[in-house]
C-alpha positions as CSV (number, residue, x, y, z in Angstrom):
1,X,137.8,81.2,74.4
2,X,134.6,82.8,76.3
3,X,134.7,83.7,79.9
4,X,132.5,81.6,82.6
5,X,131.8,83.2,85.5
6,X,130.4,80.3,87.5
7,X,127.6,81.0,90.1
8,X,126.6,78.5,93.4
9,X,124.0,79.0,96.0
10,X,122.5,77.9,98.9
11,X,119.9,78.5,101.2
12,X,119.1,77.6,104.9
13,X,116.0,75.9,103.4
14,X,118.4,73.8,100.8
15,X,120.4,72.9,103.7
16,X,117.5,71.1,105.4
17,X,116.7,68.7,102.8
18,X,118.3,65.3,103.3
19,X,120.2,65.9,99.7
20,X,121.5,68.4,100.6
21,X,125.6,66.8,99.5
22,X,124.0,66.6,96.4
23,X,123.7,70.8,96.0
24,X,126.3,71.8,98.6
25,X,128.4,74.3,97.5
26,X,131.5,71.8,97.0
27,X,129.4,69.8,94.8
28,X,128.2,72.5,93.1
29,X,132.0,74.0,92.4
30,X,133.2,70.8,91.4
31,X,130.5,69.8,88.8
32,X,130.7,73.2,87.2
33,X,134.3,73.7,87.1
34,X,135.0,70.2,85.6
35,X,131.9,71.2,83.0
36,X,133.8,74.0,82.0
37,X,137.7,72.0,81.8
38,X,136.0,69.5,79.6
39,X,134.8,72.5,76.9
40,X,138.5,74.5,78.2
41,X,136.4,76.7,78.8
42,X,138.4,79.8,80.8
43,X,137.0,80.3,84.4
44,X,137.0,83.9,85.0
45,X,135.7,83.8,88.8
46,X,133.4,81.6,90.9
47,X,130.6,83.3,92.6
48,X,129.5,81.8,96.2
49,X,126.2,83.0,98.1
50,X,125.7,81.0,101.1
51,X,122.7,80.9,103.0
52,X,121.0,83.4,100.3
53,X,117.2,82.6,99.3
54,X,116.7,82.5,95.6
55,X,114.4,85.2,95.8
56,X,116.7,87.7,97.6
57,X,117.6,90.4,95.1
58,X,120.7,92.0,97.4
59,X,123.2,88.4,97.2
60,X,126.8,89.7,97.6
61,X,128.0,87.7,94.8
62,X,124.9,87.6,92.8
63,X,125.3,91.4,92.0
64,X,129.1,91.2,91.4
65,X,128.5,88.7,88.9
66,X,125.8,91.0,87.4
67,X,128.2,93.9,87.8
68,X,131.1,91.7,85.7
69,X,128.8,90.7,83.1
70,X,127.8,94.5,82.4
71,X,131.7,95.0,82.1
72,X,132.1,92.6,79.6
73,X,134.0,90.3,82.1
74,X,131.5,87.2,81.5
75,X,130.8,85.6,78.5
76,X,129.1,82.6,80.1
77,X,126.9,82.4,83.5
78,X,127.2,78.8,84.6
79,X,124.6,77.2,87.2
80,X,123.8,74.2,88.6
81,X,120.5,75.2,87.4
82,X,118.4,78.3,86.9
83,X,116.7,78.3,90.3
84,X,120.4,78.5,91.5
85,X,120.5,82.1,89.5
86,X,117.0,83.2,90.7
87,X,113.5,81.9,91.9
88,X,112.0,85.7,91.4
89,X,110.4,85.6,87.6
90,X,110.9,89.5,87.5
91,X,115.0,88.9,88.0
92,X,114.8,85.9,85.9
93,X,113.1,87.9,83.1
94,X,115.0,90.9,83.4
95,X,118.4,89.2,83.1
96,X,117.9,86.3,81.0
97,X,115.6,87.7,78.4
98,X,116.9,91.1,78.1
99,X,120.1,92.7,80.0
100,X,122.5,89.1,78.9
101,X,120.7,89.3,75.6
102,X,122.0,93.0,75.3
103,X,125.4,92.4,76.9
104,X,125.8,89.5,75.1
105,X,126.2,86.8,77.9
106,X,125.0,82.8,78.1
107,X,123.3,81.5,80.8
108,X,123.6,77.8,81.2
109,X,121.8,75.6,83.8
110,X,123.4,72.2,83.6
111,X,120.9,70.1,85.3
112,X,117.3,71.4,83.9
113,X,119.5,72.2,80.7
114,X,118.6,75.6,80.6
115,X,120.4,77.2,77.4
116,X,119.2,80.7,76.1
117,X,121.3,79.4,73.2
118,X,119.0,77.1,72.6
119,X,115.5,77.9,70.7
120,X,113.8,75.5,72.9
121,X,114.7,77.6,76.1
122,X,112.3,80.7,75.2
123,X,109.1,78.0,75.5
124,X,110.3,76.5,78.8
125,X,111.7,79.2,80.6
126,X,108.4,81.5,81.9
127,X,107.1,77.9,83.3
128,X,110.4,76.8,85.2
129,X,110.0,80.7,86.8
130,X,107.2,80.3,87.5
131,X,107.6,76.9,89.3
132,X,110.6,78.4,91.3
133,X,108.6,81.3,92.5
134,X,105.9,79.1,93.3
135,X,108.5,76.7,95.3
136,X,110.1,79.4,96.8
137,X,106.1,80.8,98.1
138,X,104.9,77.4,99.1
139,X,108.0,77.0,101.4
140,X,107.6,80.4,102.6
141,X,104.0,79.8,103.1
142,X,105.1,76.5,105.3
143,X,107.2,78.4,107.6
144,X,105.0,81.0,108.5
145,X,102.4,78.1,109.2
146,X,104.9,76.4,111.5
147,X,106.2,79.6,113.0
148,X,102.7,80.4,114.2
149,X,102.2,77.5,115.7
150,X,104.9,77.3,117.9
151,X,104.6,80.9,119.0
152,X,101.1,79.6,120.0
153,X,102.2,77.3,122.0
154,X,104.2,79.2,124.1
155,X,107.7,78.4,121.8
156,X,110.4,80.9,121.7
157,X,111.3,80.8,117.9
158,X,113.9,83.8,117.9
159,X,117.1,83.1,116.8
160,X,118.9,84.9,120.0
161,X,117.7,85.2,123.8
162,X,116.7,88.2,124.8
163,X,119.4,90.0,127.4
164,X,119.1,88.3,130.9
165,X,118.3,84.8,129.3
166,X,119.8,82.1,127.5
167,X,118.0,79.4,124.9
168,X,118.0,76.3,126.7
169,X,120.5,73.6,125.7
170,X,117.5,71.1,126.2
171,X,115.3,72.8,124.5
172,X,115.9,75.4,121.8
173,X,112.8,77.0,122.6
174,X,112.4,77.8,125.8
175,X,114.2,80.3,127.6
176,X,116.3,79.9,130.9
177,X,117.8,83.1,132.8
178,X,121.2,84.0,132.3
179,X,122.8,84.0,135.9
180,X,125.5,86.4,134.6
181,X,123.5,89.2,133.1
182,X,120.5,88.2,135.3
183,X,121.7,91.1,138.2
184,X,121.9,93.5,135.1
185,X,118.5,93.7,134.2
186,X,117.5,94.1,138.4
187,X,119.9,96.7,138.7
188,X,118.5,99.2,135.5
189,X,114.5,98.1,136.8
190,X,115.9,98.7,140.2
191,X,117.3,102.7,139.5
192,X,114.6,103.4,137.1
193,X,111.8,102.8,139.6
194,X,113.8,104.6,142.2
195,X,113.7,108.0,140.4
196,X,117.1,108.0,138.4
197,X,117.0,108.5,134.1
198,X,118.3,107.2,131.3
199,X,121.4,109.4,131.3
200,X,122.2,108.3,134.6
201,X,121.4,104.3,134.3
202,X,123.4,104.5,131.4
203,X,126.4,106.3,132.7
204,X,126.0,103.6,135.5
205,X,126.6,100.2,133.6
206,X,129.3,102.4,131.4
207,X,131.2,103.2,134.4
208,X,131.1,99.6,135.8
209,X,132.4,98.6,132.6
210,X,129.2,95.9,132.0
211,X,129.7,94.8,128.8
212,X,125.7,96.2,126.8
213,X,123.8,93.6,125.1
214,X,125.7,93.0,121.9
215,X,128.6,93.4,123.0
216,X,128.2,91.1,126.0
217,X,126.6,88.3,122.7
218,X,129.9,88.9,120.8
219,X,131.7,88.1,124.1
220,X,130.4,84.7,124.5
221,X,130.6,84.1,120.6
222,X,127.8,84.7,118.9
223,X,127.2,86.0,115.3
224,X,124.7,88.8,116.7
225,X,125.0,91.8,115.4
226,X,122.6,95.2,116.3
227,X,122.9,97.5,113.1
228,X,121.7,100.1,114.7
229,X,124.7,99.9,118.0
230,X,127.0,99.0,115.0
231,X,126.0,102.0,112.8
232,X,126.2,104.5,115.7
233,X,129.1,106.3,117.3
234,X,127.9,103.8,120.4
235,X,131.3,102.0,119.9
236,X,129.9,98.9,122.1
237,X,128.4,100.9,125.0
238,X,125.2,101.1,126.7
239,X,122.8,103.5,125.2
240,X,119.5,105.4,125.8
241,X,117.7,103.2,123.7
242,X,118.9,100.0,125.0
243,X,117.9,100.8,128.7
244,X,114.5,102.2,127.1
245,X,114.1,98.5,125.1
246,X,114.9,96.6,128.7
247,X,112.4,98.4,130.9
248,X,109.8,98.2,128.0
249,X,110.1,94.4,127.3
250,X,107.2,92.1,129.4
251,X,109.7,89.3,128.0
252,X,111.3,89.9,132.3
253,X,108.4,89.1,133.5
254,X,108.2,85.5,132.3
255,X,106.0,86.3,129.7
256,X,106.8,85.1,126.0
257,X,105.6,87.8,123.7
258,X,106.1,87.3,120.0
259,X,105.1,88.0,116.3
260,X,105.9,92.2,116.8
261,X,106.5,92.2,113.3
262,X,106.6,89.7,109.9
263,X,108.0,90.4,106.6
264,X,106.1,91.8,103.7
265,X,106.0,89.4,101.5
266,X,108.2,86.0,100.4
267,X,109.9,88.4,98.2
268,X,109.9,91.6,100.3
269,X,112.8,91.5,103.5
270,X,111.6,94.2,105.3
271,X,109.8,94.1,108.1
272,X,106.1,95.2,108.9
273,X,105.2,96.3,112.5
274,X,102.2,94.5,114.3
275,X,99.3,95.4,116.5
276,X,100.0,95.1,119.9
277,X,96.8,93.6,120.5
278,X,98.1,91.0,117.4
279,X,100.4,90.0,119.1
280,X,101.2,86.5,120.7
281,X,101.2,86.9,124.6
282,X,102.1,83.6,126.2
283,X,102.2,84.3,130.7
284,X,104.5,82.1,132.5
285,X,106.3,80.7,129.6
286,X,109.5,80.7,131.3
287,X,111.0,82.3,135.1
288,X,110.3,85.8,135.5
289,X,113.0,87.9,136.5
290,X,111.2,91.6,137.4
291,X,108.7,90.5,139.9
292,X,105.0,92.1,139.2
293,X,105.0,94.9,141.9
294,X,108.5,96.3,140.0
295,X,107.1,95.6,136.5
296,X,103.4,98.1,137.1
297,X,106.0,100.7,138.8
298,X,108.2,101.0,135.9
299,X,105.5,100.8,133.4
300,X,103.6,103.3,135.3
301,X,106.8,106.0,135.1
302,X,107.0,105.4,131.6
303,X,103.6,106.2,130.8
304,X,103.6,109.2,133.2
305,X,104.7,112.8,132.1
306,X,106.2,113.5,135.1
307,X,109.4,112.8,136.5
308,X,109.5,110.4,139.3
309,X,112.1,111.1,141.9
310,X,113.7,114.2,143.3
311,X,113.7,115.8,140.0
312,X,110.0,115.4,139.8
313,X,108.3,118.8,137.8
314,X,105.9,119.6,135.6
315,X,106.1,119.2,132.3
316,X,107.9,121.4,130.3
317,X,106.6,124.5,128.6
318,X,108.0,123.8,125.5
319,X,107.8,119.6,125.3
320,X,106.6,118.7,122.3
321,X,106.9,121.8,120.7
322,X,110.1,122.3,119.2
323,X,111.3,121.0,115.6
324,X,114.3,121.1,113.5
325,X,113.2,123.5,110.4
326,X,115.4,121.9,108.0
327,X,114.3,117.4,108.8
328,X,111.1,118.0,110.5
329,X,111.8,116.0,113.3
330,X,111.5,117.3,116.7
331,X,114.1,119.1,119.3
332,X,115.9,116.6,121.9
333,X,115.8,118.3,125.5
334,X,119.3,117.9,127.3
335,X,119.1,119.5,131.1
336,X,122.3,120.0,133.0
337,X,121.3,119.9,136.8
338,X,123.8,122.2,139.6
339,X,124.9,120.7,143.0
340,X,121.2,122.3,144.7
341,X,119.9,119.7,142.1
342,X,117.9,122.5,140.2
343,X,118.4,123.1,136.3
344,X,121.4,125.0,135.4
345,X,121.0,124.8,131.7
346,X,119.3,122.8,129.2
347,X,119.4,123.0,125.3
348,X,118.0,121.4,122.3
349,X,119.0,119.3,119.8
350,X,117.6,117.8,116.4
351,X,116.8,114.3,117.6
352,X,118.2,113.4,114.0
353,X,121.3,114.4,114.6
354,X,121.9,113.2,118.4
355,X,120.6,109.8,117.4
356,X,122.2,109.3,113.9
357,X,119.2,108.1,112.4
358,X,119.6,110.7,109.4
359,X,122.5,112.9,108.3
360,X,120.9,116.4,109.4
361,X,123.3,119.8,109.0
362,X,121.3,121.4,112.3
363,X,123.5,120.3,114.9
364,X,124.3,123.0,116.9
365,X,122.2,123.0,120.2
366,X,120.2,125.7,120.8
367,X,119.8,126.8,124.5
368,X,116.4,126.9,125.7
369,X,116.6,129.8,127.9
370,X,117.5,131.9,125.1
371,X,114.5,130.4,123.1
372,X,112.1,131.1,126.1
373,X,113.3,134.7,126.1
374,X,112.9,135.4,122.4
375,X,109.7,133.9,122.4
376,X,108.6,136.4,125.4
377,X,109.9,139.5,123.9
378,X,107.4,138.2,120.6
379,X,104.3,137.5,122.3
380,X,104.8,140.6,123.9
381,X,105.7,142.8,121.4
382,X,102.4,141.1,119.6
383,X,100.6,142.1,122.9
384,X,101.8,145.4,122.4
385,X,101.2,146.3,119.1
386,X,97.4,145.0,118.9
387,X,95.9,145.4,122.2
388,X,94.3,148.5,122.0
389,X,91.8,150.4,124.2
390,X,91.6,146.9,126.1
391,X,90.9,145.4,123.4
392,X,92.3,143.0,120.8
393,X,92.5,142.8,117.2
394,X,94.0,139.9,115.4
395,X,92.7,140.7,111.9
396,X,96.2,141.6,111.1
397,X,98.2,138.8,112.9
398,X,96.5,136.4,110.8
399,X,97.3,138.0,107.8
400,X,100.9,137.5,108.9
401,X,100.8,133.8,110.0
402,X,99.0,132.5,107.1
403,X,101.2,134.6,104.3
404,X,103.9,132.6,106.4
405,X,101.9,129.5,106.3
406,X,101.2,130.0,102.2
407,X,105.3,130.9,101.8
408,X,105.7,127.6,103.2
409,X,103.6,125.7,101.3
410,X,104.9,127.2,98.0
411,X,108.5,125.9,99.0
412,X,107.4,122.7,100.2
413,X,105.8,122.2,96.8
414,X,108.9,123.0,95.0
415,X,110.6,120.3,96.9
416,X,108.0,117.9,96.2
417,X,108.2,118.9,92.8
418,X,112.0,118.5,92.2
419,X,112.1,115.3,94.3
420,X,109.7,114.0,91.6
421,X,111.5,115.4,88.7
422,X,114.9,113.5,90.5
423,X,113.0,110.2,90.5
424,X,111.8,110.4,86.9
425,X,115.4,111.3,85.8
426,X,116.9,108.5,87.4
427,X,114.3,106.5,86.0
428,X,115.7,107.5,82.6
429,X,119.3,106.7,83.5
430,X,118.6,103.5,84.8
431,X,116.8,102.6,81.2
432,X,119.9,104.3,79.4
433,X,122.2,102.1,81.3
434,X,123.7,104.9,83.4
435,X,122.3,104.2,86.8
436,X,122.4,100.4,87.8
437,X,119.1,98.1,88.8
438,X,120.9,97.9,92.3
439,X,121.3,102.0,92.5
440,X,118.2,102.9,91.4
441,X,116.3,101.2,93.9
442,X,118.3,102.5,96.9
443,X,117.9,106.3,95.3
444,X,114.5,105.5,94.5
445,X,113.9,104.4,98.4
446,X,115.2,107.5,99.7
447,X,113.2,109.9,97.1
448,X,109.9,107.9,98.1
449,X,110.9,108.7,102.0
450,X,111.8,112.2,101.1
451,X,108.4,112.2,99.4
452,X,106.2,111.0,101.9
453,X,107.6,113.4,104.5
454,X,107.2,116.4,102.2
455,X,103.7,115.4,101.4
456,X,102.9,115.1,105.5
457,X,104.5,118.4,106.1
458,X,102.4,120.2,103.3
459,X,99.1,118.3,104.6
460,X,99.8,120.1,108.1
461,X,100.2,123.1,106.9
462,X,96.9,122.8,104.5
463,X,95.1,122.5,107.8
464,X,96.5,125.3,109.7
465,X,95.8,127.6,106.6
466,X,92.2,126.3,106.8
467,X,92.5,126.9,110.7
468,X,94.2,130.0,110.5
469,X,91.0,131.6,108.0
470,X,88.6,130.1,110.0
471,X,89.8,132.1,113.1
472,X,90.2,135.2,110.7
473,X,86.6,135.5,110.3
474,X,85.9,135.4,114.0
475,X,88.9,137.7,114.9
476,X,86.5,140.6,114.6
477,X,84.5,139.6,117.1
478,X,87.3,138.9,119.8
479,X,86.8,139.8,123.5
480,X,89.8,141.7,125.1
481,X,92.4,139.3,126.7
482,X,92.1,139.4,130.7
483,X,94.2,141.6,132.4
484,X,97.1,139.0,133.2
485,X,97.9,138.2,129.3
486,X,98.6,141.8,128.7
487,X,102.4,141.1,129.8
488,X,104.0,138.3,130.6
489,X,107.1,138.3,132.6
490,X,107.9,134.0,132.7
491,X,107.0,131.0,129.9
492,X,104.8,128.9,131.7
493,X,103.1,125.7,130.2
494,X,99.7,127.1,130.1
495,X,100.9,130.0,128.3
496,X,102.7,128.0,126.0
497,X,99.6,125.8,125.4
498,X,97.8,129.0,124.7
499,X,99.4,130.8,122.3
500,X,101.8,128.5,120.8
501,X,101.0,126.0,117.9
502,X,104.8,124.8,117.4
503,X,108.4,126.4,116.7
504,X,110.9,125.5,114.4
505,X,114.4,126.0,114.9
506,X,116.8,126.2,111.5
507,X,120.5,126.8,111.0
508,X,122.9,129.5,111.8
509,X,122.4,132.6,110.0
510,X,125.0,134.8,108.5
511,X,124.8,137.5,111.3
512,X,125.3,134.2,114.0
513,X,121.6,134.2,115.0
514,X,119.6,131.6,114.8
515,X,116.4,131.2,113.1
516,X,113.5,130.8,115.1
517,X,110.6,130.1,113.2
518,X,107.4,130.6,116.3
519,X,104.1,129.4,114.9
520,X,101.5,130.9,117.1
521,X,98.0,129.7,118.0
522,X,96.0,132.8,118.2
């Protein structure tokens, strides 16, 4: 007696149709399963994906069904029909024509009576794919269309009110503010333009116990969830970045702006960023709750590269300058201020780490005092060693940096090599049926990233070589330094601009010292 696994979908876009009973998900079940009780057919499992589009390739169900059928679990995948399975040809192909063939598993679609037992299937099957994808691009197509409209016409089309509004129960789309979270948004607009940070704001609406954005849309029982809050160690709070997305958004100041983004393609999820000057500006769409004057303040601090406030300075010497040696990115500044309001201490951190956006080993902060002093002591042992009868002679400096620079580039290559050789292998696994469809392409994703990275590092460092034997052939003709850059006694930022290209900062050594990588610009 064969195994049925029985498979029902449907999408939002289903759902809108006015026959809609007729595919529900009930209907669907019950016309299957009474299919199958006719034939006694056993019913291993039925699979549900609600709200799924036929062309999404990451359906909960969809791949455990796959996953069972692999196994041997299914003998017999049961549809409604085969747009119910898939509307992408590639998936329809790849299963239908080739992986059930090999595992040895039916597909039957009741109501276009799709059999791949039967002969007449192979003929008919690349034209009802093809229809489905077409469907499937047309409605997508629609949408868009519709979507556009409305954001030109000064309609809110998001599926959840920005924080400090609520979607009006009048009108879905149009915004009303939110009395409750309304003195929120003041209050952070309110401190920021005053002179206080992030830290501080943050620490604030913490303390007070205001519930942050999601949290405060879970409260009041919506579905919303921020993957990023969710996926941090956040636990519900207020963040940096949350108080950073408030005072950015011109959404306060009754201006609708839309269309930031759009999705690749009908097939493709993700998400493409827009132009700012693509994007859909609509003024006075709704009531503003950041009144002009406040708005140009606290764009005019965030733009600015000082701090506003008592803490006001210049920049740092180092901003900017500092990198993690083992992801690339850069070096998080964290200052620790005394009573007198003056720095105590301040340290940096990979920002991959402190943020969570990748799993980086280099977390240990490094204290930038410590830094600035090691990178004294070098420029001045440099100084030292070739300033000579007032004059100074860099032939030999260069040598240094760009067998450094070359050393670099020969490891970088390995890595680009052996992340290449790590795709093609998988590559192989997934044809020998070792790696699955599903696998492959999340591995494959983080290889290409790893890639791309490796390949923006090397093209860096390809110019600074070039740089770096440029400036050999005009070392010879160098001028002596002036009198003041024969020692330096404090790291200023014009010294820092002067001499230093970037720094990298790696892990731990086994002696306990850290590695301190200084690239310099001479």
């Amino acid at each position: 007696m064969p195994k049925v696994g029985i498979y029902c979908r449907l999408s939002i876009e289903d759902q809108d149709k006015n026959n809609a009973d007729s595919i529900s998900i009930q209907n669907q079940k019950a016309m299957l399963s009474e299919y199958c009780r006719e034939r006694n057919w056993d019913i291993y499992e039925i699979y549900i994906d609600d709200g799924y589009s036929g062309t999404d390739r990451n359906r909960p169900a969809f791949n455990r069904l796959l996953r069972d059928c692999e196994a041997g679990n299914v003998d017999i995948v049961l549809c409604k029909d085969q747009s119910r399975f898939s509307r992408d040809t590639l998936i329809s192909e790849m299963y239908l024509n080739d992986k059930f063939l090999e595992w040895g598993v039916r597909f039957i679609g009741l109501a276009d009576n799709a059999d791949t037992d039967s002969e007449s299937f192979g003929t008919m099957r690349l034209f009802t794919s093809a229809y489905n994808e077409m469907y499937v691009k047309d409605i997508s197509s629609k949408i868009r269309r519709t979507l556009a409209y409305k954001r030109e016409q000064g309609q809110f089309v998001g599926s959840f009110a920005p924080y400090g509004y609520r979607i009006d129960p009048d009108d879905r789309h149009h915004l009303i503010a939110d009395p409750e979270t309304v003195p929120v948004v003041k209050m952070i607009f309110d401190l920021y333009v005053q002179g206080e940070g992030y830290r501080h704001i943050v620490q604030k609406l913490n303390a007070e116990g205001i519930a942050s954005p999601s949290a405060y849309k879970r409260q009041h029982g919506s579905n919303y969830t921020n993957c990023n809050a969710e996926n941090s160690s956040a636990g519900g709070l207020w963040t940096l970045s949350t108080v950073a997305k408030i005072l950015a958004n011109e959404v306060y100041t009754g201006t609708l702006v839309q269309g930031k983004s759009h999705h690749v393609s009908y097939k493709n999820r993700k998400r493409r960023k827009v132009d700012p000057a693509d994007w859909v500006r609509i003024p006075n769409a709704h009531e503003a709750i950041i009144c002009a004057e406040t708005w140009a303040r606290a764009q005019e601090r965030l733009h600015s590269r000082a701090r506003v406030g008592s803490r006001m300075q210049e920049l740092p010497p180092l901003s900017g300058k500092v990198r993690c040696a083992v992801c690339g990115r850069p070096m998080k500044r964290n200052v620790y201020y005394n009573k007198s309001n003056t720095i105590k201490y301040y340290g940096l951190q990979c920002a991959s780490y402190k943020t969570g956006a990748m799993n980086c080993p280099n977390a240990k902060t490094m204290s930038g005092m410590v830094l600035e002093e090691t990178i004294l002591a070098e420029l001045n042992r440099i100084v030292g060693q070739y300033c000579q009868s007032d004059e100074i002679r860099f032939t030999n400096l260069y040598e240094e940096q760009l067998t450094v620079l070359e050393n670099s580039l020969a490891k970088l290559n390995e890595k680009q090599t052996a992340a290449q050789n790590r795709l093609v292998q998988m590559y192989k696994d997934k044809l020998d049926g070792l790696l699955s469809e599903a696998d492959y392409s999340l591995f494959r994703q983080h290889l290409t990233e790893e890639e791309q990275e490796i390949a923006r590092r090397m093209k860096e460092i390809r110019r600074q070589i070039k740089d770096t034997r440029e400036q050999m052939k005009q070392a010879a003709g160098q001028q002596a330094l002036p009198e003041q850059y024969m020692h330096f006694d404090i790291l200023d930022r014009t010294v820092a601009d002067e001499f230093i290209a970037y720094i990298e900062i790696g892990l731990t050594d086994e002696t306990g010292q850290r590695e301190i990588h200084i690239h310099w610009n001479i």
